[in-house]
N, C-alpha and C positions, 0 to 999 in steps of 0.2 A: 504493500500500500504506500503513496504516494503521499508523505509526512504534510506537505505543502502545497497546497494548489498552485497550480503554475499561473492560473488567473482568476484569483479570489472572486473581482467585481463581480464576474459571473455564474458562481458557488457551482461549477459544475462538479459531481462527485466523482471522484478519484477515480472508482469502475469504469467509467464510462469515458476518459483517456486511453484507457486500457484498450477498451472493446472498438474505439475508432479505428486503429493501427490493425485491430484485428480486419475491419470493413476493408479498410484502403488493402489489406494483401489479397484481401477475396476478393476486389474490384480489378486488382494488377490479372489475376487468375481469368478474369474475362473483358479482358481487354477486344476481344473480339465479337463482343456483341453490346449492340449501340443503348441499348437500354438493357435495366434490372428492379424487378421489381422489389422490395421489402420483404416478400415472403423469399422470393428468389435467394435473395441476399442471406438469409436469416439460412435456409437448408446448408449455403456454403460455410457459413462460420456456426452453428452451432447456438445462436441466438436467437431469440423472439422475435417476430417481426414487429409486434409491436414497442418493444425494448430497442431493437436500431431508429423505430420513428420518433420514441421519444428521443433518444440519446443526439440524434442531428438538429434537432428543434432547438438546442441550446446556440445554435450558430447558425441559426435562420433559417428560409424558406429552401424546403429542395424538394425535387419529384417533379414528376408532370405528370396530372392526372390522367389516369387511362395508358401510361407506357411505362412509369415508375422513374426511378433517377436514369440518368444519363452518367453511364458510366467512366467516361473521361472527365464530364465538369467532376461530377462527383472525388474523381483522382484526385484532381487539381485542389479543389477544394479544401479538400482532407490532408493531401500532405502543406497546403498553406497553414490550417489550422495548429496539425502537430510540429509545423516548423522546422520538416523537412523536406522544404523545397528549396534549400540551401545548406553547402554544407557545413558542420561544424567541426571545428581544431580541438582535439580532447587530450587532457594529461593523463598520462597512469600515472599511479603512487605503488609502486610494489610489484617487484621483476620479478616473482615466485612462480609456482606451478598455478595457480591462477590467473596472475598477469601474463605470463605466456599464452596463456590457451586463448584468452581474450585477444590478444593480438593477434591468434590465429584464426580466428572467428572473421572470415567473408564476408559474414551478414552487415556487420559494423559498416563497415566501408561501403559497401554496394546502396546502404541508404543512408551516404552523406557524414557516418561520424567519420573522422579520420585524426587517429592518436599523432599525434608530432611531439610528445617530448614524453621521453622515461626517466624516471626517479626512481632511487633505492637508498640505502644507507648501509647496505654492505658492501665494503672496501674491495671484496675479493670481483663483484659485480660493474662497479664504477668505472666507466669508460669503458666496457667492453659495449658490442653491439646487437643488439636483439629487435630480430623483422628491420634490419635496414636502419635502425635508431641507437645515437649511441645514449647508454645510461647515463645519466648524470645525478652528482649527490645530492641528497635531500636537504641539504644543510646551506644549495645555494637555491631552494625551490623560491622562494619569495622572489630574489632578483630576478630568476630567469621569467615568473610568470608578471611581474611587472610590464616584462618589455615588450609584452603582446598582448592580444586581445581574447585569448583564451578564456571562456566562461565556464568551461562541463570540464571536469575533472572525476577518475574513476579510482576508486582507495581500494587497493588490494591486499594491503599490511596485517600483522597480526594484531588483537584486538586494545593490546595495550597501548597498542603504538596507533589507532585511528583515530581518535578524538586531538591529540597533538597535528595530528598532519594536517586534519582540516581545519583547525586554528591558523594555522600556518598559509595555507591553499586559500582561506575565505580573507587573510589579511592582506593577500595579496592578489585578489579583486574577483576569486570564481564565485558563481553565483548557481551551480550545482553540481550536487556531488550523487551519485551513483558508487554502493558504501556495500564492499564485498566483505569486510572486513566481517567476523563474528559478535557486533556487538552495537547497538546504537549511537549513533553519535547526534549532538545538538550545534547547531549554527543560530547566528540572526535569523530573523523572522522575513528579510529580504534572501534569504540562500534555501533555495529548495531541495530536499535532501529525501535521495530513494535507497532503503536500508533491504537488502537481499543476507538473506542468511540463512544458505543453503541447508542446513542441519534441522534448524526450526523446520523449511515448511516437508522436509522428507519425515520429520516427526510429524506434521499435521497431516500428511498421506497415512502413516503408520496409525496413526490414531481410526481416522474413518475406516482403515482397510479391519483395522481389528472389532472396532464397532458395529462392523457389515458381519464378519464373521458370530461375532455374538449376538446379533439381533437379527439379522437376514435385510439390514437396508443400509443403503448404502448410502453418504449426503451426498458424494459424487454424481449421481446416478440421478439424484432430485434435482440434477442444477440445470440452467438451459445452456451454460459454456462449461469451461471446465476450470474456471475459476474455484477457489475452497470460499472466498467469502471477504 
């Protein structure tokens, strides 16, 4: 869950960022055909059709009655909205078996993030080079993020060490963090901050799969995506 609304004025809830990125990749998926209707859309992602017509209403008028959206404006629309119809410059914080895999993740790249500078603060790692980048110490991250306009920073560090680095990362002008780390971390009330902690949600699968087994239901199975909640 997404600690901070990335646009409060319009209290759109946090799911329902989610569930757009879900639309715009099933809209990419039919790109060949010129209209989709709500229910259409709904069988491709696993959603309600009436749950995508509300979720787009928060950013105005869309559809054309009798043929449904139009599946290009709609493209367009949706990656202006999630604000990747340009791209963005992102730091790592942590050249571990995390921060590797992430750099070797396609996906990143192919919609617009692309990582340009790595951090670490082990000696043994500093100045070597990993995916074409060379590491640089943590100890000079302030200056280096000064001298560009980097906003989205990704913390991959051990948990002791996350709440320090994004001190450090938010005093020197990022304005979100995407927080691998095991553990929550706080910023200003201007820095939006998305805490993944892989352990947690494989315990909150482990919980319902054992729930289903003791009672014969599953919450997974009650949901209309595959969100837990």
């Amino acid at each position: 869950m997404i600690e901070k609304v990335l646009n409060p004025q319009k209290k759109v809830p946090s799911p329902t960022i989610s569930r757009l990125f879900t639309y715009y990749r099933a809209l990419l998926e039919s790109r060949e055909t010129a209209y989709i209707s709500s229910e259409e859309l709904a069988k491709l992602t696993g959603c309600m059709a009436a749950q995508i017509r509300k979720d787009l209403t928060y950013f105005g008028e869309f559809g054309t009655p009798g043929k449904g959206y139009k599946v290009e404006e709609l493209s367009q629309r949706l990656r202006s909205i999630l604000g990747i119809d340009h791209d963005w410059e992102v730091v790592l914080i942590g050249v571990g078996n995390v921060g590797r895999a992430l750099l070797s993740y396609q996906g990143l790249k192919s919609q617009g993030f692309k990582v340009t500078q790595l951090f670490d603060n082990d000696s043994k790692k500093i100045g070597m080079s990993c995916a074409g980048l060379r590491i640089k110490d943590i100890a000079s991250i302030k200056e280096e993020l000064r001298n560009n306009q980097v906003k989205m920073a990704i913390i991959t560090v051990p948990a002791n060490l996350a709440q320090e680095v994004a001190d450090l990362i938010v005093e020197a002008g990022i304005k979100a963090i995407l927080n691998f780390a095991p553990t929550r971390i706080s910023a200003p009330a201007d820095v939006n901050i998305l805490n993944i902690d892989i352990t947690n949600e494989l315990t909150r699968l482990s919980y319902y799969l054992t729930q289903s087994a003791l009672f014969g239901v599953s919450r997974l199975s009650q949901q209309p995506t595959n969100e837990i909640g």
